[in-house]
N, C-alpha and C positions, 0 to 999 in steps of 0.2 A: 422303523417307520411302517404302518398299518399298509398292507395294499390297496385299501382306498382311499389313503393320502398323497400318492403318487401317479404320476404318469411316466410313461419310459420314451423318452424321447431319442436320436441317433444324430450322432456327428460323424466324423471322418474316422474316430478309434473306437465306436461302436455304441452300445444303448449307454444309457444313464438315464437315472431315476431321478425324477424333477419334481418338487411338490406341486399339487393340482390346482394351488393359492395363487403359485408365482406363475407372473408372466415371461419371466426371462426362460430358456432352453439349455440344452444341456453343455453348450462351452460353457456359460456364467455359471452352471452348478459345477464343473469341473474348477472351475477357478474360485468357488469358495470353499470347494475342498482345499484344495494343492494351495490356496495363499490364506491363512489364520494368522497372520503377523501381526495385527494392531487391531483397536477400534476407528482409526482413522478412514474415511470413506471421503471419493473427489466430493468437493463440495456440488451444491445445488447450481452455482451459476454456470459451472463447467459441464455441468450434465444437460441446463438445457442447453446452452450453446453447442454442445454435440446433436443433441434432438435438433435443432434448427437447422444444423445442417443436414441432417438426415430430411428434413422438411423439403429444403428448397433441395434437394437434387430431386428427389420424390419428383417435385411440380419441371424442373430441368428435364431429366431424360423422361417425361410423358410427352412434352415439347419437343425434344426433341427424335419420339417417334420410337424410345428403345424400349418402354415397358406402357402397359394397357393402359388406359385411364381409369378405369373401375381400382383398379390397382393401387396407382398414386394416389387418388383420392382417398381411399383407405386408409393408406401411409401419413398422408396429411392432416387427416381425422387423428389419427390415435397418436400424431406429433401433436396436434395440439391442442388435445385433452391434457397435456405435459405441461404444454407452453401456457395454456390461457388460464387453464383451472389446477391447476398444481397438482393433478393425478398422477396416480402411479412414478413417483420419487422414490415409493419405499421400495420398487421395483431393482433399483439399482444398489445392490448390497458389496460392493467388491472393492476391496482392500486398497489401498494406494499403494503400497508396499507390491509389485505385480510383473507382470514382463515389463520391462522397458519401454517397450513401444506403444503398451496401453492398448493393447490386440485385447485383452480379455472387457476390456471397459467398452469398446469400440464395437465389441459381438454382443453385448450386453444389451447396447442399446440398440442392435439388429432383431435382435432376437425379442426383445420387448416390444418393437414396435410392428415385427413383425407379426406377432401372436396377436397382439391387439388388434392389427386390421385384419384378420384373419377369423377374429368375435363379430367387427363389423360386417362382415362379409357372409357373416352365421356359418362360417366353417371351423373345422376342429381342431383349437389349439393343441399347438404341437406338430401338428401333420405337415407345415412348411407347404400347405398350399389352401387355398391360391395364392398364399404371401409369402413370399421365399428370401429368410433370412440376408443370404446372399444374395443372391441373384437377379432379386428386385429392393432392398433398403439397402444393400452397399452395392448396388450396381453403378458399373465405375470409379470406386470407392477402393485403397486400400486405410487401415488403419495408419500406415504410416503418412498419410497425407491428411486425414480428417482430424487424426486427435493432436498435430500440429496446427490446423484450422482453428480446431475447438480452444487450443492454448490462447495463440493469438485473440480470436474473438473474445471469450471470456476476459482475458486480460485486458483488452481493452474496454469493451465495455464498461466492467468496475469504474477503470481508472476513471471516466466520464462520468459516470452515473454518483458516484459515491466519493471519490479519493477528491478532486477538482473542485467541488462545492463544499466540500470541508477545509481543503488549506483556503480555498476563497476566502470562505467564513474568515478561520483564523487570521487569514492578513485583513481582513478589515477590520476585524476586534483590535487587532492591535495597532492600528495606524488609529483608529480611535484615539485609543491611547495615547499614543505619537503626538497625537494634538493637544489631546488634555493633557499632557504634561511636559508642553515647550518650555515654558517658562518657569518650569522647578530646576534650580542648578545646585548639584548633587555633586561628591566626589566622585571620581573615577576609581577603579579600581586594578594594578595590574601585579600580577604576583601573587595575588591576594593579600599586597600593602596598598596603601595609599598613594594615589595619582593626583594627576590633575583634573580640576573640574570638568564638569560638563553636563549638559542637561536631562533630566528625567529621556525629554522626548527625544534626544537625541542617541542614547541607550538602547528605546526601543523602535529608532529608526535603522538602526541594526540589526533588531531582528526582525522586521519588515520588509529589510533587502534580503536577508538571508532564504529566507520564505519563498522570496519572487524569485533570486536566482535557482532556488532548486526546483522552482514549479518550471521555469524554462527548459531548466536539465530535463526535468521529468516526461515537456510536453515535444524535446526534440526525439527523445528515445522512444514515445511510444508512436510517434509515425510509421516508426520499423514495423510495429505489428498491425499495420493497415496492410500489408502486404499478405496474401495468402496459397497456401500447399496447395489446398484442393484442387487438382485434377493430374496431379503429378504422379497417383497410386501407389506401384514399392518403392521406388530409387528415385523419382521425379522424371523419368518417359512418358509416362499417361500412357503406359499401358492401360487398354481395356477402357480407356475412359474418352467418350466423343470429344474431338477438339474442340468442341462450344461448351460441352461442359463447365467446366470453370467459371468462363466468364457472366453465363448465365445463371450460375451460385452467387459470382460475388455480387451482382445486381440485384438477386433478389437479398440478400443479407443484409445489403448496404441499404435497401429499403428500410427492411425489419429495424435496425439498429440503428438508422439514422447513421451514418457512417459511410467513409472514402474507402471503401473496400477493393482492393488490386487482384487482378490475380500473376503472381511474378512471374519474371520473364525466366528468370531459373529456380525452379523446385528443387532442385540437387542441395543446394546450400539448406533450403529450408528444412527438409526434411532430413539431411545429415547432421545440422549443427543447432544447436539452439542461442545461438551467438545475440539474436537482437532480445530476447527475453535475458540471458545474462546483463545485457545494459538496463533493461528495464529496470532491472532487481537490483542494479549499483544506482540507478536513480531516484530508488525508493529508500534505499540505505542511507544515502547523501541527503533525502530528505529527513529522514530521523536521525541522520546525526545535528544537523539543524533544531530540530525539533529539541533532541538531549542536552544542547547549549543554552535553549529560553528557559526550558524546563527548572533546569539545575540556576540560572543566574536569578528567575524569580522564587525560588524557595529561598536561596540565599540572603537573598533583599530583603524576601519577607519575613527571616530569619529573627527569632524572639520570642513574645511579644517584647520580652525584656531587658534579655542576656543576651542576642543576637543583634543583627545591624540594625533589623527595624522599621527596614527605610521605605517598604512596601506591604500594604494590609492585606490580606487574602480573605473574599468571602469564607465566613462560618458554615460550611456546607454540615458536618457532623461532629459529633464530641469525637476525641482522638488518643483517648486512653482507658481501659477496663479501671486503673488503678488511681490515675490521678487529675481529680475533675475540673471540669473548666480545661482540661489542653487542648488546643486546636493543630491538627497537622495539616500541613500542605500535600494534601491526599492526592489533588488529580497531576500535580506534580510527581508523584510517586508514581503513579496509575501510566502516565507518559511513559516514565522512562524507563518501566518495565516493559512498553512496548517496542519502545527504540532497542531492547536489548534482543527480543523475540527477531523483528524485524533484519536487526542486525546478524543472528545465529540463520534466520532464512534465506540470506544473500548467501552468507558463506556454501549453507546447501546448495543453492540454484550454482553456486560457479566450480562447486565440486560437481553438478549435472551437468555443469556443460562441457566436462571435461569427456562427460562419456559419449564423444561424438566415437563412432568408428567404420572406416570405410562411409559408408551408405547411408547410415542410420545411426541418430541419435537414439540409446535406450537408456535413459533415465526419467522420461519425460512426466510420469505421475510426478513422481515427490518433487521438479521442478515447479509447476504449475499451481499444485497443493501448496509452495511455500510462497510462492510469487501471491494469488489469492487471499490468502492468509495473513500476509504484509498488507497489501492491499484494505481487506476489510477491517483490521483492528488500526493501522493506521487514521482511515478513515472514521472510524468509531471514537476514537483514542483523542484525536484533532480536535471533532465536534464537541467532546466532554469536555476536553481543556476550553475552548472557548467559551462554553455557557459556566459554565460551573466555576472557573478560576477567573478567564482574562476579562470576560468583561464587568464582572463585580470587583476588579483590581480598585484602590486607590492608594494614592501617595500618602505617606506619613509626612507634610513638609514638615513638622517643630524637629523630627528626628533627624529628615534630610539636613535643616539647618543647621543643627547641633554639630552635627558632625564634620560640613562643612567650615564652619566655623574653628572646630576644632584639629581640622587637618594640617599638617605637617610641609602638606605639598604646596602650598599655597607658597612657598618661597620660591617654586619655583618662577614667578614673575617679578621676584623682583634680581632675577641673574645680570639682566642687561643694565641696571644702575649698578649692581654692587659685587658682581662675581659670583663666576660658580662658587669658588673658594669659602667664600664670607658668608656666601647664603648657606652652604654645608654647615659652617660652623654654628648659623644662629638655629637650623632647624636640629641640628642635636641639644643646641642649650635649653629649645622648646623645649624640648623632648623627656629631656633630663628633671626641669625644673617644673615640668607640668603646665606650662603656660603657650598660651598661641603665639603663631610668627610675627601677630599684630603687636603683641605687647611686648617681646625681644627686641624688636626691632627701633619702637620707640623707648626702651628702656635704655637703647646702647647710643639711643640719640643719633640713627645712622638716617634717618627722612623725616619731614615735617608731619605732623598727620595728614595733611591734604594731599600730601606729595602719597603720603601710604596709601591712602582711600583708593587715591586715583590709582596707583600700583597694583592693587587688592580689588578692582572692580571686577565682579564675577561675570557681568555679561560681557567685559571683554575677553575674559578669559576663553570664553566657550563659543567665539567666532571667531574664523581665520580671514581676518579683510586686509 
């Protein structure tokens, strides 16, 4: 490096060279030295939801009298040249892969936001005055209290802004559904042999509930992280940190965000364990396991056009072979349940990170968060696709649905209570054998009238319990 690419800036183990481009200081140049593990970097909503914190304690301890106003103001300018206008992101270059505690991501954004109002102030980056890393952006601050902040918020947020108006979407496209296809009565299917009837819409009134119940799951566990660390600093004492601190973050945040922001009555737990973002992350699991059961039962459906069941059309979204033309796949079916599978390997991380609680401090917290996010946004992405793209251009094949109804095997199971289990076993294998349906066994062996069969063989009673 040129010496007039550099600046040499000082920490607590001495100078380090900092390029004259960047705004970050010399812990973040320490720690993209010492961490090269990946291309993976926290994402962007977790980096402003750390800036926002750094915001409002800014506007908090000027309030309450600990650091200048020229100062915070400063602080608050170059938070939200981050927030409003999307500057200075490329500022944040640091690995996920890092300490545990997200100390180095936590200085990062001290040190960026310190330098910056430090330009607004027309003083000389680097110099750590008038805007002091410490002393004024993390005053009253440790990392082990904000980047559990920044989890929670970020993670909530998403969940609100993105994850809730996509399964919304999804359960309304498919109660659509639900409706438009009451009155198609289809086989059942258990084993993957043949059942007894029951209706299109009552199929996908199934996965309508499934949907709902996991959006409950989803929206009882992420109350958990309405709760927040901030003012708790290493262990949850608030050392160093005014006792109005806190509450005066969560009020301005809960402004910002629209949102029931707490601040807990025990930080200990928050900052040692990461116990309610593990439930988040089994709630988001439970929802793509949900997800992986529609996924998989409408390919199935729509399985053919020829050689499969048949019994559901999937919009033509793209041709679906280099080799063989005219084939159509059930793409965003595929597309789903490669999510559900991501989703599902990112839980298993988040509850392997929650295992690293020890004593005091939880240090696994990046790569939780990065997974938890991650769920979050391809979920949310993943949901909206399947809905425009698959479910609401679905329709029903009824001549196939019929066919096959007609042609099922299970259909003896109504008439058990005239003629016995026994008897009905024996005529559904001579269907079976002889290729013909229960209708025409049944009146071949001369065992009921027709009308007496019809009425036996009625499919809407079949598929109502009165």
């Amino acid at each position: 490096m040129d010496v007039s690419d550099y600046r040499t800036e000082k920490d607590s183990l001495g100078d380090v060279k900092v390029p004259n481009s960047a705004l970050w200081g010399a812990q973040t140049q320490r720690s993209k030295r010492n961490f090269q593990i990946s291309s993976r970097r926290l994402p962007d909503v977790f980096i402003r939801a750390l800036v926002e914190i750094k915001r409002a304690c800014a506007i908090s301890n000027n309030e309450l009298g600990i650091i200048a106003e020229d100062v915070a103001n400063a602080i608050v300018k170059a938070a939200d040249e981050v927030l409003d206008r999307g500057m200075h992101l490329e500022h944040f270059p640091l690995d996920v892969y890092q300490t545990g505690s997200g100390t180095q991501t936590n200085m990062n954004a001290n040190e960026v936001l310190s330098n910056r109002a430090i330009q607004i102030m027309d003083g000389t980056i680097g110099s750590k005055s008038p805007v002091h890393p410490n002393d004024h952006v993390n005053k009253g601050q440790s990392s082990n209290d904000v980047i559990p902040t920044a989890m929670h918020l970020s993670a909530l947020a998403e969940i609100n802004k993105t994850l809730i108006p996509s399964l919304n979407k999804l359960i309304g496209a498919l109660s659509v559904k639900m409706i438009e296809f009451k009155a198609i009565v289809k086989i059942g299917r258990t084993h993957f042999q043949d059942a007894v009837p029951l209706t299109l819409g009552q199929e996908f009134s199934g996965y309508v509930s499934q949907l709902t119940s996991a959006r409950t799951h989803l929206m009882n566990s992420v109350e958990l992280l309405e709760f927040l660390a901030i003012g708790g600093t290493a262990v949850g004492t608030g050392l160093n940190a005014h006792p109005d601190l806190a509450s005066k973050v969560c009020n301005i945040l809960s402004s910002r965000y629209d949102l029931k922001l707490k601040s807990d009555a025990n930080k200990f737990s928050l900052i040692a364990t990461k116990d309610s973002l593990v439930a988040v992350s089994g709630a988001l699991k439970t929802l793509a396991v949900s997800l992986m059961k529609i996924a998989n039962d409408i390919r199935l459906l729509a399985s053919g056009p020829r050689a499969g069941l048949g019994e559901l059309l999937l919009p033509e979204n793209e041709p679906g072979s280099s080799i063989m033309p005219g084939k159509i796949n059930p793409t965003q079916c595929e597309m789903l349940t490669q999510v559900v599978a991501q989703v599902i390997g990112n839980d298993a991380t988040v509850t392997i990170g929650g295992l690293g609680s020890f004593m005091e401090l939880n240090v696994m917290k990046p790569v939780i968060i990065s997974n938890i996010l991650e769920s979050i946004e391809i979920l949310s992405n993943g949901m909206r696709s399947f809905t425009d793209h698959a479910v609401v251009g679905l329709k029903a094949n009824e001549e196939r649905i019929n066919e096959l109804v007609e042609k099922s095997l299970m259909l003896v199971t109504a008439l058990t209570s005239q003629l016995g289990y026994d008897k009905a076993a024996k005529l559904a294998k001579q269907a079976y054998v002889e290729g013909k349906t229960i209708r025409e066994v049944v009146l071949e062996n001369n065992l009921m009238t027709e009308d007496d069969l019809n009425q036996a063989l009625d499919l809407s009673k079949m598929v109502t319990n009165k």
